[in-house]
N, C-alpha and C positions, 0 to 999 in steps of 0.2 A: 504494500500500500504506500500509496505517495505520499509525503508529508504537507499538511496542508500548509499554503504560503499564508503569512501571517497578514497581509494585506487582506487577504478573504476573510481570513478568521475574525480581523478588527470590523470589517464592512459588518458579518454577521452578529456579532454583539452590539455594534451599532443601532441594526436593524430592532431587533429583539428591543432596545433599550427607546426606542423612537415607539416603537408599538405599544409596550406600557404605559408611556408617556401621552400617547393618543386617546385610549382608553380612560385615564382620569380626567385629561383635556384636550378633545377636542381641538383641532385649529386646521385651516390650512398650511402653514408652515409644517406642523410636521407630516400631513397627507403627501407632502412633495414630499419632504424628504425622508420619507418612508417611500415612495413611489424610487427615488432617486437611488435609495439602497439596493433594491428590491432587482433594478437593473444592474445594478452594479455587482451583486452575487448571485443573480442568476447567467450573467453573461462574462464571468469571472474565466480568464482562457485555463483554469484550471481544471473546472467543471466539464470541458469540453472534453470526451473522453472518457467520463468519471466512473468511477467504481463503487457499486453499493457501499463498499469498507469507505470509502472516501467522506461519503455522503453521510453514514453515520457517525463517524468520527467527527465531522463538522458539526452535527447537533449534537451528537454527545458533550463534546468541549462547549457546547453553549450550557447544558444541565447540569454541568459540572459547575462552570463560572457563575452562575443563578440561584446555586445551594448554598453561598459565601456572602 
């Protein structure tokens, strides 16, 4: 399994942490930038190619950093 780049990893706790944030408040600011994540880790050139192990490792390391 490939090591996830740490670029993707930050987009994805970014994502996660924008989403929370949307759910107590509301706003357009963060519907972009939650919109603006959302391309940016799903169209991540790492993804391209991807491996189930990849894919779960990428949301594991997110339930991992969310239990802290």
């Amino acid at each position: 399994m490939r090591p996830i780049p740490n670029d993707l990893l930050h987009a994805q706790q970014e994502w996660h942490a924008a989403y929370r944030q949307l759910a107590v408040r509301p706003s357009t600011a963060l519907r972009r930038q939650l919109i603006r994540l959302s391309a940016e880790v799903m169209f991540h050139p790492h993804r391209h190619g991807r491996r189930a192990g990849s894919w779960a490792a990428l949301h594991g390391a997110h339930h991992v950093r969310s239990a802290t």
